[in-house]
C-alpha positions as semicolon CSV with decimal commas, in nm:
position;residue;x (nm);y (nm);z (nm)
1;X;1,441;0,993;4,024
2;X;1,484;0,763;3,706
3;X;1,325;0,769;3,411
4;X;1,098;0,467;3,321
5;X;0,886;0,352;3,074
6;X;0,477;0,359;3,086
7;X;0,305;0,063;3,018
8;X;0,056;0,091;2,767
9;X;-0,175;-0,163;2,584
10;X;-0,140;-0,215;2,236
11;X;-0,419;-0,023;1,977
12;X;-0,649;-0,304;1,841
13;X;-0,625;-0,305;1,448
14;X;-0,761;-0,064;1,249
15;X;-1,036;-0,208;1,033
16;X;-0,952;-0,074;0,670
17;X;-1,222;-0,073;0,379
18;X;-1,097;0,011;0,059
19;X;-1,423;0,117;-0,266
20;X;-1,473;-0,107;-0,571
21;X;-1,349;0,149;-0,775
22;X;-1,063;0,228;-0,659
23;X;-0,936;-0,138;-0,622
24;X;-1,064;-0,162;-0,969
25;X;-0,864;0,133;-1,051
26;X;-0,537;-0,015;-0,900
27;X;-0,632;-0,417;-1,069
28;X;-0,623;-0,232;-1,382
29;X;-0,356;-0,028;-1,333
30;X;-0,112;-0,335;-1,195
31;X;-0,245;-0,546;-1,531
32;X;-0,193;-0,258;-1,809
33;X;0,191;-0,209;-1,631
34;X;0,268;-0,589;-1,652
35;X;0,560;-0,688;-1,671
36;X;0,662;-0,444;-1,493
37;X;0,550;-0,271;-1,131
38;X;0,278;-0,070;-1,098
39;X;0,371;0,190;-0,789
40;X;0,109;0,463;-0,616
41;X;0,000;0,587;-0,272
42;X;-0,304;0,527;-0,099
43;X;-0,544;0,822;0,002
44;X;-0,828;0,761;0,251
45;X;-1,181;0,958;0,286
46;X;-1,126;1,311;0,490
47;X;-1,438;1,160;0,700
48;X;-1,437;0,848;0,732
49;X;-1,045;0,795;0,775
50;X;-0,984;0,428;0,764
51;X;-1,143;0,374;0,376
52;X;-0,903;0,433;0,100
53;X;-1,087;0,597;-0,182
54;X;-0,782;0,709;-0,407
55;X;-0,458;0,664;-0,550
56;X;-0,185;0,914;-0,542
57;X;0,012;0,933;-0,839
58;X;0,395;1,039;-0,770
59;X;0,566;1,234;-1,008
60;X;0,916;1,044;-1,101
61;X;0,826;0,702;-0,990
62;X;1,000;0,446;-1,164
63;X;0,878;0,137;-1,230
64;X;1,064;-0,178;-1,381
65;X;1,080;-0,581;-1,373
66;X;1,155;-0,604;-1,013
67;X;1,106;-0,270;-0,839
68;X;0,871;0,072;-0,809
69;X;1,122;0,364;-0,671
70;X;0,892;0,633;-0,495
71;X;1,050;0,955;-0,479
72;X;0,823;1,046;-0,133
73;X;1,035;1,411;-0,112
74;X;0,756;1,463;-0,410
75;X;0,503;1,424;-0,231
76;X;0,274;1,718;-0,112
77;X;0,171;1,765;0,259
78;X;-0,131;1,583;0,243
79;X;-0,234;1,367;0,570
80;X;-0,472;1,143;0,423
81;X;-0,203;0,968;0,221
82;X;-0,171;0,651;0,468
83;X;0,002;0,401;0,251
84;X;0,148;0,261;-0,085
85;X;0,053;-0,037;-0,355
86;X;0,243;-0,142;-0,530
87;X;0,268;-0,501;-0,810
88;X;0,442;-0,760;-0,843
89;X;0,462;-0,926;-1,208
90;X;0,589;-1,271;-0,981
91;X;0,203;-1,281;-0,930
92;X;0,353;-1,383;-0,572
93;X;0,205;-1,091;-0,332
94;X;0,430;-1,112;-0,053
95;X;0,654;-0,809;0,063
96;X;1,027;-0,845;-0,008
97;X;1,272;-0,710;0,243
98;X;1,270;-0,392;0,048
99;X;0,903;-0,361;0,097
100;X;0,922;-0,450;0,417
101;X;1,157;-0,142;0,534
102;X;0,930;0,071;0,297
103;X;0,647;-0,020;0,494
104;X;0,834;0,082;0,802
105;X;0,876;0,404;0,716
106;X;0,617;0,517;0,582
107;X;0,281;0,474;0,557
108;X;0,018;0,202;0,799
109;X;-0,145;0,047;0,520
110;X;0,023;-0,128;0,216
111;X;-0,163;-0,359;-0,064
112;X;0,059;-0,601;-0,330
113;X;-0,093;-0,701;-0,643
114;X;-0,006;-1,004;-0,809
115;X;-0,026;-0,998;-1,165
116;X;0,004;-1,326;-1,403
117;X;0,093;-1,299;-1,761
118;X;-0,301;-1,443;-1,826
119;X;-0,429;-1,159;-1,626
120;X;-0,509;-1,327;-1,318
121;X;-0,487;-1,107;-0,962
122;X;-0,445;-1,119;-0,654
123;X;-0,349;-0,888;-0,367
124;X;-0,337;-0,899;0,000
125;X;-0,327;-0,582;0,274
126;X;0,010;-0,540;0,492
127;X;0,032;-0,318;0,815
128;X;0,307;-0,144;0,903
129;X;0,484;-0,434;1,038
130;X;0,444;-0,652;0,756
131;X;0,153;-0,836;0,909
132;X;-0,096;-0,944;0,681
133;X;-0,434;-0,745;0,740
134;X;-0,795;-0,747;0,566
135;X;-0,949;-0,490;0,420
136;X;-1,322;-0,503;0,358
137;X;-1,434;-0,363;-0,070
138;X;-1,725;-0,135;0,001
């Protein structure tokens, strides 16, 4: 009698939606910050649990040129918090290696914002993994 290992088939990808307010809240947020990081968590409808409605403001976040530090031990027990954004003054919105093992630990859904010094945005969705996802504005 071993022990063994279940096969099981992957989950298909959740299918995140994200309001035009609070992506407006989060463009404006990641401009008025520039140059440096704009950091916050993403909180998702108690109903409908795959769109992300808010952002989650953590006490003691720092933000500078190159990094946003989350202090997550701040952070209250709240289950619809499912994931960070975060800016990147580069304007490039790609996750660093530091991002990367942030998104590893915590969270399933991640957005970058990349901000130019003329304003210009642009920000793309991560999973988890670090794969690039889509997330629809509603």
């Amino acid at each position: 009698m071993g022990f063994f290992r279940r096969k099981t088939t992957p989950l298909p990808p959740r299918s995140w939606k994200i309001t035009r307010k609070c992506l407006d809240l989060i463009v404006e947020s990641s401009k008025s910050n520039y140059p440096q990081e704009f950091g916050a968590l993403l909180r998702v409808d108690r109903v409908d649990k795959n769109k992300i409605i808010e952002v989650v403001l953590l006490p003691g976040t720092i933000s500078g040129d190159s990094h946003a530090i989350f202090h997550l031990h701040m952070l209250p027990i709240d289950y619809s918090v499912v994931g960070t954004v975060h800016s990147h003054p580069s304007s490039i919105a790609r996750p660093s290696d530091a991002d990367l093992d942030l998104f590893s630990h915590f969270g399933k859904i991640h957005l970058i914002v990349g901000v130019t010094m003329y304003g210009n945005i642009s920000w793309k969705a991560y999973d988890y993994t670090g794969r690039e996802t889509s997330v629809e504005i509603v």
